[in-house]
N, C-alpha and C positions, 0 to 999 in steps of 0.2 A: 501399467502406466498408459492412458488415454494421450493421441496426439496435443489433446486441447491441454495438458500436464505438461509436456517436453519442453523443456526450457530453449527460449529462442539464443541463438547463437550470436555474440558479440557483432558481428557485423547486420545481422537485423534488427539488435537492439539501437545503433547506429542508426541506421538508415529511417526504423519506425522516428526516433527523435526528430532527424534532420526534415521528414516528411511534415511532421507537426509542426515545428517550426516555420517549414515551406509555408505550409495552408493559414496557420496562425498570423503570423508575420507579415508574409507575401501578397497572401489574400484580405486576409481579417482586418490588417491595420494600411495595406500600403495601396490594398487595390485603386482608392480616390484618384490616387496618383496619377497614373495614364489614363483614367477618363477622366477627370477634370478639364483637359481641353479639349475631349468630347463634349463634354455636357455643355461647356462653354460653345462650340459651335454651334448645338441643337436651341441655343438660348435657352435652356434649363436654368443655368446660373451666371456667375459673374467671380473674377477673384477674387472678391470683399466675401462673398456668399461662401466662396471656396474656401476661404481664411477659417467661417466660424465652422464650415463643418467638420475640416480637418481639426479644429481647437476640440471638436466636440468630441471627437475619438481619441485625442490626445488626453482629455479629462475621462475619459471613459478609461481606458488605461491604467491610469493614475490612480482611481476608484480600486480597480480589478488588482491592481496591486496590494491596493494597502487591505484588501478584504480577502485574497485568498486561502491567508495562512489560517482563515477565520471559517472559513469553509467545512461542512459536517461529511468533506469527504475524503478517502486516499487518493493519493498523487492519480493514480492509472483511470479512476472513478473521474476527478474532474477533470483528468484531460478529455477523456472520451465526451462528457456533456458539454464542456467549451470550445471541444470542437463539431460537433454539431450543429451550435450555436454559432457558431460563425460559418459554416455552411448555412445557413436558413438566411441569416439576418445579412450577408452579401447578396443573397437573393432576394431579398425583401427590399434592396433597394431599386429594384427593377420599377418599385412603384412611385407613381409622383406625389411630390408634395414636401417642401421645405421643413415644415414642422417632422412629417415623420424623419426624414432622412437626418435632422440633428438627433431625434431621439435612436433611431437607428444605429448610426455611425457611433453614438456614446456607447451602447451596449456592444457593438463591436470591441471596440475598444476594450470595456470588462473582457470580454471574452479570449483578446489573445491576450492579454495579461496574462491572466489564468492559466490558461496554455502553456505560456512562456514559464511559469512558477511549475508548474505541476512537471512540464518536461525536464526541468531541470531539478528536482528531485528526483523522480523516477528513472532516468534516464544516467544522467551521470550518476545517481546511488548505486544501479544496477554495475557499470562500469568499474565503479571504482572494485565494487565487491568483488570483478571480477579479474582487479586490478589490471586494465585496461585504460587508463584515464588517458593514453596519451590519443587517444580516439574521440577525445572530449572536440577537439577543433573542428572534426567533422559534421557535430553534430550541429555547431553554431554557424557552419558555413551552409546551412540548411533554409536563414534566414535570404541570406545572399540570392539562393539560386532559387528562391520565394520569387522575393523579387523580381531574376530574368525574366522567369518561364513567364509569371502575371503579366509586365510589360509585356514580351513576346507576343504573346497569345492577344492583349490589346492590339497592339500594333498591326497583326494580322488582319481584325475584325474590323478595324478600322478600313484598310486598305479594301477591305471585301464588301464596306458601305454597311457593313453593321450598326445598329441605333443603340447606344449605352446602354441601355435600360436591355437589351439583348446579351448584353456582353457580362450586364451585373448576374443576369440568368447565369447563362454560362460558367464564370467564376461559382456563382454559389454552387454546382456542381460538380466542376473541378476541387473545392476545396472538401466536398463527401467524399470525391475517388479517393484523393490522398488520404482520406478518412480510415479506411479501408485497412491497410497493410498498417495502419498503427495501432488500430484494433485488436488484429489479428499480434502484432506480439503483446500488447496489452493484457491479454486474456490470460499468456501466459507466464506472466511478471507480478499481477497481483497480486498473488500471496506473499511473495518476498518486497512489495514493496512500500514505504511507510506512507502516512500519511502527507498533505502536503505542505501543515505547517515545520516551519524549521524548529530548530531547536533555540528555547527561550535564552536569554542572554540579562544577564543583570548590568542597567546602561551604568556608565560613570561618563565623567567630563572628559569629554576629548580636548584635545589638547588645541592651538591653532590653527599646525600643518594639518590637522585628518578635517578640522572646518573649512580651512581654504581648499583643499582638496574637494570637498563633497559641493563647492561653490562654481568651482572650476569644471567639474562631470556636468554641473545643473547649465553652466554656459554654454559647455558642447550641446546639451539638447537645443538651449534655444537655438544657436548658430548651426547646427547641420538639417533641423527641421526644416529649416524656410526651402533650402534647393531641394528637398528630399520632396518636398510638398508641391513646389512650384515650380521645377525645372523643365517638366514637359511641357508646360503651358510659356514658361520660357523659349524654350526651342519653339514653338509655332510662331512668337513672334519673330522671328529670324526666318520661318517657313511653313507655310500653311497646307503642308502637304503630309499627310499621318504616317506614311511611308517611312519622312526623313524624321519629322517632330517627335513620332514617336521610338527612335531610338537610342534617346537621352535615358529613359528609364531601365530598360535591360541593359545597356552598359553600367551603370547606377550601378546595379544589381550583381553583375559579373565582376565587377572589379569587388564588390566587399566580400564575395561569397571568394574569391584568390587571396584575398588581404588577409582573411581569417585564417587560413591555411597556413600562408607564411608567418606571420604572426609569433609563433611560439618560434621557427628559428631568427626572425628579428632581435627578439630580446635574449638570446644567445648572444649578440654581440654586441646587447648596449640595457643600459638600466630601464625598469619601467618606468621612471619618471623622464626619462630622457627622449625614450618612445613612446612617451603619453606629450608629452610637450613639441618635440618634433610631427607629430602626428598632428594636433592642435591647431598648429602654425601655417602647417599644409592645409586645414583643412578653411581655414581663413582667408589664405588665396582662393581657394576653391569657390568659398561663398563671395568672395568680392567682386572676383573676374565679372560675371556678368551682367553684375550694376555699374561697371566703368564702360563696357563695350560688348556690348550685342549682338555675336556674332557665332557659327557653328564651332569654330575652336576655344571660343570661351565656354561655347557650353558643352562640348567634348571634356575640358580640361575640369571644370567643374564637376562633372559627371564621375569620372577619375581621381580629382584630388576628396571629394569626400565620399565619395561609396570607396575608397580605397584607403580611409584613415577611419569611420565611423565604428567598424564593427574592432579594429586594433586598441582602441580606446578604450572602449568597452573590456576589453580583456585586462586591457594594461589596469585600469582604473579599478576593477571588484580584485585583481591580483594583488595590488599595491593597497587595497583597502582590508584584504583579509590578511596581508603578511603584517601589518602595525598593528592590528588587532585581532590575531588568532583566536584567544579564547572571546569576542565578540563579534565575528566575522559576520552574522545575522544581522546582527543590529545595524553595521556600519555599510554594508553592502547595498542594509537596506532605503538608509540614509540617501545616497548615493542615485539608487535606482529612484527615489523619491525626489530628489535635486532634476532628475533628467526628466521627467516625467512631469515637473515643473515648466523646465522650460523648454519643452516642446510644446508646451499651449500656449506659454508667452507667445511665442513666435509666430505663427500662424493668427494669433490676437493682435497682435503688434500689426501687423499685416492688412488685417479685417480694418483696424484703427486709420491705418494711414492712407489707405489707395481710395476711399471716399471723397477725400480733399486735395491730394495730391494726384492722382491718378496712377498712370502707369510707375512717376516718377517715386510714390508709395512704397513699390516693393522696391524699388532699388534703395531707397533709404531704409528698410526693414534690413533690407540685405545688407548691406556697409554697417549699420549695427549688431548686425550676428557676427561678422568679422570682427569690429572692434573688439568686442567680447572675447572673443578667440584668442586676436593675438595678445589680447593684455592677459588673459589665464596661460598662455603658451610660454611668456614672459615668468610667471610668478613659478611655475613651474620648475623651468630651466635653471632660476634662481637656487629653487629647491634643490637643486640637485648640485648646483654648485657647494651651498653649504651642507650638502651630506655628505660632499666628497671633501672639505676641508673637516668636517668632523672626522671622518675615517683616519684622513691623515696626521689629523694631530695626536689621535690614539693612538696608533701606529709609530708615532715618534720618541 
């Protein structure tokens, strides 16, 4: 048996995931994030400009979703080329010019889709087989610590008078290192592992609750995209100093990469509708706070209530979406991811839409509508769960 044969051992099959996730995620989809109010200093762009480019990797996303299962390759094949590809094309934004950088930012967007699809077949199939799933949380709190280290590493370059277009180099490099150690157990997982479309599912009509449900995931993306997208550039208004402004995004980042972890013992001690709903509600203070008052603790608190309810959603939500439809768990997962993937481009479009005419006061009206959103799905929610705990009980009587 060839070392390039020896099967990688459960905690590097872990860590290659949580690494791809890191680069996919961290870099591929979120990097805009802490430099946008770089670019914004350099006069490269403006938050309206900022709106369509993030809309435009949000759609790029959305694409990469609904086309991977469609893909002529296995799981371990396209993750290795889509992460690649987002090593290259975060380094191609070093280059100027508005037209490239939407076309750019879209193909990013395909690219950690992909990613995100291909890891999560290859990765938790591997686990499961090796009946290991409860290692699955680590693999998704990979996205989280994406995020820190990106902001981090921003934050730095910033304070050290680095020029964006230096820092997008940078990132596109850091996300080949991470490249690296996911190769390396790739190589050796490929034979046992399947390709990256799921398994086909014959749809039937859902019922209400799984539409109001998949309605409700589609409002969290628009309402968590807007701070996700615009809270550093938030913070610089409150302080224009990169030191302080940029440390709204690695707390972001730290708080969902711990959210996800605890996660699985949360819903130990309460339903997943109950902590998809309470999470929801949190995370609508979260988007609110900073469009009433503009200040370091609203955007501390903000920073906290939704990088620290974002990624429990998401669990709570494809959990509660694959337990009511077991034998359709494809179909309705992928519902769901399609819902969010929706309105994360509202959001940043709704954005692009309003701060032309309204100005600053723009996003804050963007913002107070991701909220309303929030809390009226947080609402319908809670509801749901009252009447499935009156259904319990009257069977039980």
């Amino acid at each position: 048996m060839t070392s390039r044969s020896l099967p990688a051992p459960p905690w590097a099959v872990v860590l290659a995931g949580a690494l791809s996730l890191a680069a996919a995620m961290g870099i591929g989809r979120f990097a805009f994030t802490p430099l946008l109010p770089l670019m914004a200093r350099e006069g490269q762009l403006d938050v309206a400009l900022g709106g369509w480019l993030a809309a435009a990797n949000y759609a790029g996303y959305l694409a990469g979703a609904l086309t991977a299962a469609r893909m002529p390759w296995t799981a371990p094949t396209l993750a290795r080329v889509a992460l690649a590809a987002t090593a290259a094309l975060t380094a191609a934004m070093a280059w100027p010019g508005v037209a490239p950088w939407l076309v750019l930012r879209f193909l990013a967007g395909a690219a950690s889709a992909w990613v995100f699809v291909a890891t999560s077949v290859w990765c938790l199939g591997t686990l499961a087989r090796r009946e290991r799933q409860q290692l699955g949380a680590w693999v998704y709190a990979g996205v989280g610590c994406g995020i820190a280290l990106t902001g981090l590493y921003c934050l730095v370059g910033a304070a050290s008078g680095w020029p964006a277009a230096t820092l997008w180099l940078h990132l596109g490099a850091l996300a080949l290192l991470l490249m690296v150690p996911v190769v390396w157990v790739l190589v050796r997982l490929e034979p046992a592992a399947g390709p990256a479309q799921a398994p086909s599912a014959t749809p039937t009509q859902g019922d209400g609750a799984m539409r109001g449900l998949v309605v409700c995931y589609g409002l969290m993306g628009f309402g968590y995209i807007l701070p996700a997208t615009f809270l550093p550039a938030l913070a610089r208004g409150v302080v224009d100093d990169p030191r302080l402004f940029g440390l709204a995004w690695p707390l972001f980042g730290a708080t969902a990469a711990l959210s996800t972890l605890l996660a699985s013992w949360v819903q130990r001690h309460a339903s997943r509708l109950q902590v998809w709903a309470a999470c929801q509600f949190a995370m609508g203070v979260g988007v609110l706070l900073p469009s009433l008052w503009l200040n370091g603790a609203t955007i501390a608190a903000s920073a906290l209530l939704v990088g620290g309810t974002f990624m429990v959603i998401t669990l709570a939500g494809v959990q509660e979406m694959r337990a009511r439809a077991p034998a359709q768990a494809a179909l309705w997962v992928g519902r769901i991811t399609a819902a969010f993937a929706a309105g994360q481009i509202a959001g940043p479009a709704t954005s692009a839409l309003l701060v032309p005419r309204w100005g600053a006061q723009g996003l804050d009206l963007a913002l107070q509508a991701g909220a309303l959103a929030l809390f009226g799905s947080a609402v319908w929610l809670w509801r749901r769960t009252l009447q499935k705990t009156a259904t319990q009980e009257t069977a039980n009587a």
